[in-house]
C-alpha positions as CSV (number, residue, x, y, z in Angstrom):
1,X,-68.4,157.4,61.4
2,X,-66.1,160.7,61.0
3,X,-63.6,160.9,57.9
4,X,-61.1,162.9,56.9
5,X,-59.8,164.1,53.4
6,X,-56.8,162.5,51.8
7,X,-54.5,165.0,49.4
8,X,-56.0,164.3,46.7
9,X,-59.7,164.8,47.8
10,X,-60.9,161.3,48.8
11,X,-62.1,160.5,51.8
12,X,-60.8,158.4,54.5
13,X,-61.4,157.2,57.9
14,X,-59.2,157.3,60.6
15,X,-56.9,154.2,61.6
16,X,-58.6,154.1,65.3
17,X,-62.6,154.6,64.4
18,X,-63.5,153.9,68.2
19,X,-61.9,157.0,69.3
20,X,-62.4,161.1,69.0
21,X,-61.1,163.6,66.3
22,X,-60.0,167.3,67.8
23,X,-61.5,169.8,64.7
24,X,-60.1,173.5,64.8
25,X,-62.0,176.6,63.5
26,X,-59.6,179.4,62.9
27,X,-61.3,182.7,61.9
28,X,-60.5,186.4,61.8
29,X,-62.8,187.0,64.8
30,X,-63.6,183.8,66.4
31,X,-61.2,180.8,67.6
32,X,-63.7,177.5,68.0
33,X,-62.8,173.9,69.1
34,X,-64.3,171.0,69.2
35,X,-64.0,167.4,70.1
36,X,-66.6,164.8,67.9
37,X,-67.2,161.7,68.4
38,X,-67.1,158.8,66.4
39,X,-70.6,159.0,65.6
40,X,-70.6,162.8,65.0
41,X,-71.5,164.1,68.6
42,X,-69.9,167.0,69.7
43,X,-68.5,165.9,73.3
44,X,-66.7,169.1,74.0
45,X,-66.7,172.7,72.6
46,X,-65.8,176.4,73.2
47,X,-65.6,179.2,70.8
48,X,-63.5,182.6,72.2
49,X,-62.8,185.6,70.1
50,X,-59.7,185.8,68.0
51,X,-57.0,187.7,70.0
52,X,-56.7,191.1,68.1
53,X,-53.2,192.0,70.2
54,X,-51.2,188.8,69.6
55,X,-47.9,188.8,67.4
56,X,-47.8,185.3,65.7
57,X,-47.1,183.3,68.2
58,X,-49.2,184.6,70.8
59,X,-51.9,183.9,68.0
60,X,-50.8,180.2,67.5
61,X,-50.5,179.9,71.4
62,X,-54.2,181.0,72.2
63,X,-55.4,178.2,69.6
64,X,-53.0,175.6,70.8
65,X,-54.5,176.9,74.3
66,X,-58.2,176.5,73.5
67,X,-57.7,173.1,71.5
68,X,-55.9,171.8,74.8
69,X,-59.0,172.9,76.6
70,X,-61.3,171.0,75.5
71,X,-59.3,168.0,74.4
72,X,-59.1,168.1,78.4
73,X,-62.4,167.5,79.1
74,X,-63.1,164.8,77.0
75,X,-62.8,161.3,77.9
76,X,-61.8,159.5,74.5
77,X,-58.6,159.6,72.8
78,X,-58.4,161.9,70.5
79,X,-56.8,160.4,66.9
80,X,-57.1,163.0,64.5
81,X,-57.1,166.5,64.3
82,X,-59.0,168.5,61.5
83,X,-58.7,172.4,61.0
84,X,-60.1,174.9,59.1
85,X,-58.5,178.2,58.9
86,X,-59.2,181.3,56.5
87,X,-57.3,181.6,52.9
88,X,-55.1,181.7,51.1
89,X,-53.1,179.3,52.2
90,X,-50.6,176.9,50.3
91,X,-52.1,173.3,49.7
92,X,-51.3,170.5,51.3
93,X,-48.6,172.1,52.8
94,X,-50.6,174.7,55.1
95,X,-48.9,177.3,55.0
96,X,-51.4,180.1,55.9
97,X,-51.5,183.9,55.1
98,X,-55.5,184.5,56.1
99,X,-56.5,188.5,55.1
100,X,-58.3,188.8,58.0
101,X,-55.5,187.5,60.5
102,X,-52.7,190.4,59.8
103,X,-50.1,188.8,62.2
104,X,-49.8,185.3,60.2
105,X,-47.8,185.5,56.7
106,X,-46.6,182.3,55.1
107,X,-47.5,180.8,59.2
108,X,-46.6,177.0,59.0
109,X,-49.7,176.2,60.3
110,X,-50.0,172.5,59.7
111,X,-46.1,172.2,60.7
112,X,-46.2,173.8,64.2
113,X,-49.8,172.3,64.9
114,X,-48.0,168.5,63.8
115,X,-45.6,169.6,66.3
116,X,-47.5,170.4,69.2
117,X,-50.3,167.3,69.1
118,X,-48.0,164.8,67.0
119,X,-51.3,164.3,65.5
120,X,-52.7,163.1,61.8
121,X,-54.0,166.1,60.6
122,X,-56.2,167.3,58.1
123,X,-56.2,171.1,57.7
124,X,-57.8,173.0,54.6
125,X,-59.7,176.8,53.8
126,X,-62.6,177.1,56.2
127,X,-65.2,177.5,53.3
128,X,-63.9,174.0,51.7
129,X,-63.9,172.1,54.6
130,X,-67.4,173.4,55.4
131,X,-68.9,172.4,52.0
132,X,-67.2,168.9,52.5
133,X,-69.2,169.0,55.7
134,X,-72.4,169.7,54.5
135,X,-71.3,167.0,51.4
136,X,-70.6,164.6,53.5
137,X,-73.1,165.3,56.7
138,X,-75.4,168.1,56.0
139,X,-77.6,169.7,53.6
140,X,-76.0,168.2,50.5
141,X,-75.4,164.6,51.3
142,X,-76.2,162.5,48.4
143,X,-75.9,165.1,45.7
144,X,-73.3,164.9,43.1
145,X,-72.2,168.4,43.2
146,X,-72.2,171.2,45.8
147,X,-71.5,174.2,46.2
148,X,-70.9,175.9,49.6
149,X,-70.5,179.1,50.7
150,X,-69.5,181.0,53.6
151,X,-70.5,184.6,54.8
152,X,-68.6,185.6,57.5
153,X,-65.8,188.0,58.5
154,X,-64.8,187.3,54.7
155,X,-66.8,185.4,51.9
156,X,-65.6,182.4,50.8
157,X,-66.7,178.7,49.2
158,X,-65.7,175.3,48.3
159,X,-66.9,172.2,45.8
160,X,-67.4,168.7,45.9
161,X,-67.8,166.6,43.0
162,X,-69.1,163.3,43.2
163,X,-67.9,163.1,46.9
164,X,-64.8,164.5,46.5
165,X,-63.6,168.1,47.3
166,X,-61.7,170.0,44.5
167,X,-58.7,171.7,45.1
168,X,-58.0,173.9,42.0
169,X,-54.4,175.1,40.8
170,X,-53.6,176.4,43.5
171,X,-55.6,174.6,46.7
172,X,-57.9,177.6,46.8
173,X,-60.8,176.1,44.4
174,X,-64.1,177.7,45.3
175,X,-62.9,181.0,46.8
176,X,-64.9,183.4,45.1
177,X,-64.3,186.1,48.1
178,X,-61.9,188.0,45.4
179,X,-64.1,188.1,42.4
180,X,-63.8,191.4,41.4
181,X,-67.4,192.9,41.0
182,X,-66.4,196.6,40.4
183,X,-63.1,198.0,39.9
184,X,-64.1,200.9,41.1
185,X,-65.3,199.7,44.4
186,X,-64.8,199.8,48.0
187,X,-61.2,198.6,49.1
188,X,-61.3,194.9,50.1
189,X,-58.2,193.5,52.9
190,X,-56.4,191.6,50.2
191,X,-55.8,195.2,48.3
192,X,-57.8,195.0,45.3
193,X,-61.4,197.2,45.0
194,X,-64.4,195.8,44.5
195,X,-63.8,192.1,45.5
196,X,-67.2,189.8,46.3
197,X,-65.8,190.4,50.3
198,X,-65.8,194.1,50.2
199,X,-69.2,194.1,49.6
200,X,-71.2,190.9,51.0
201,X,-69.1,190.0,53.9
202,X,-69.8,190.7,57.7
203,X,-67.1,193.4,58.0
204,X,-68.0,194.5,54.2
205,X,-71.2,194.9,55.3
206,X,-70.7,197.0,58.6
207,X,-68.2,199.7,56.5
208,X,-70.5,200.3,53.9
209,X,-73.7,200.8,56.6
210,X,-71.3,203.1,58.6
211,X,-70.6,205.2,55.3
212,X,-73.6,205.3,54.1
213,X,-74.6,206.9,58.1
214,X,-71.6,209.2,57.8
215,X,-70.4,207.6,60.9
């Protein structure tokens, strides 16, 4: 049975449980969509690299685009729609400004994606809706706290507390991309030096192995 997070971090599951929810990965290199089952199979998918030339729209278009695609080849009606997109971003509301996606400032993600599917939809940081995940499904199921962590394009993370996912302040609980480790460090995207990202993410890592080859 799939669920999906209420506001205030409980879980939920979705008014029709005999048919399909339509989850979103939005990253600053990749674009993946899926459509899962109600018993957590994964009946479509495809994963494309995040357009690089797009002004926001043609951004917004090419996910709208690929989450079309394989709603498409899916048989079951689709009654949800859960997305996870890199932070900040203003919670519940959605509004997204991802470091790693220059083209979206203050995006109305969760607006525009209501508008286009006229779906439910649960949207949230990447990083916490993966620790939900692996709360819920994966590697922590059971346990009364998690913590998960992503290492990607950026470095992020999320908590869950006694099954529900924490939010923080300001919707961004978890993100410990920006802790500053030295001051005097290499230049991260969101501005600061020395943030966890500059060093330990996938593009951290690539600058710092290109300086230290002189290339």
């Amino acid at each position: 049975m799939l669920f999906l997070p209420l506001l205030d971090g409980a879980i939920a599951q979705p008014e029709r449980p005999e048919a399909a929810v339509l989850g979103i990965d939005i990253g600053g290199t990749k674009l993946a969509a899926g459509v899962i089952s109600p018993r957590g199979q994964v009946l479509s998918y495809q994963r494309v690299p995040t357009p690089a030339d797009q002004d926001a729209e043609g951004l917004f278009d090419a996910v709208v685009g690929l989450a079309e695609a394989v709603r498409s080849r899916c048989r079951l009606p689709v009654a949800a729609l859960g997305v996870g997109c890199g932070g900040p971003m203003v919670y519940p509301e959605g509004v997204v400004s991802p470091l790693h996606i220059s083209c979206w400032r203050e995006f109305p993600l969760r607006l525009r994606l209501a508008e286009s599917f006229g779906l439910p939809i649960a949207l949230d940081n990447d990083a916490k809706a993966f620790a939900l995940g692996e709360a819920l499904f994966g590697a922590g199921r059971g346990s009364r706290a998690l913590l998960g962590m992503v290492i990607s394009t950026g470095v992020g993370g999320g908590v869950v507390m006694d099954g529900r996912l924490l939010h923080g302040a300001s919707g961004n609980a978890g993100h410990i991309g920006h802790t500053v480790i030295s001051r005097a460090g290499p230049r991260c995207p969101c501005g600061a030096r020395g943030c966890l990202t500059a060093y330990s993410s996938g593009t951290g890592l690539v600058s710092r192995a290109r300086a230290a080859l002189g290339r």
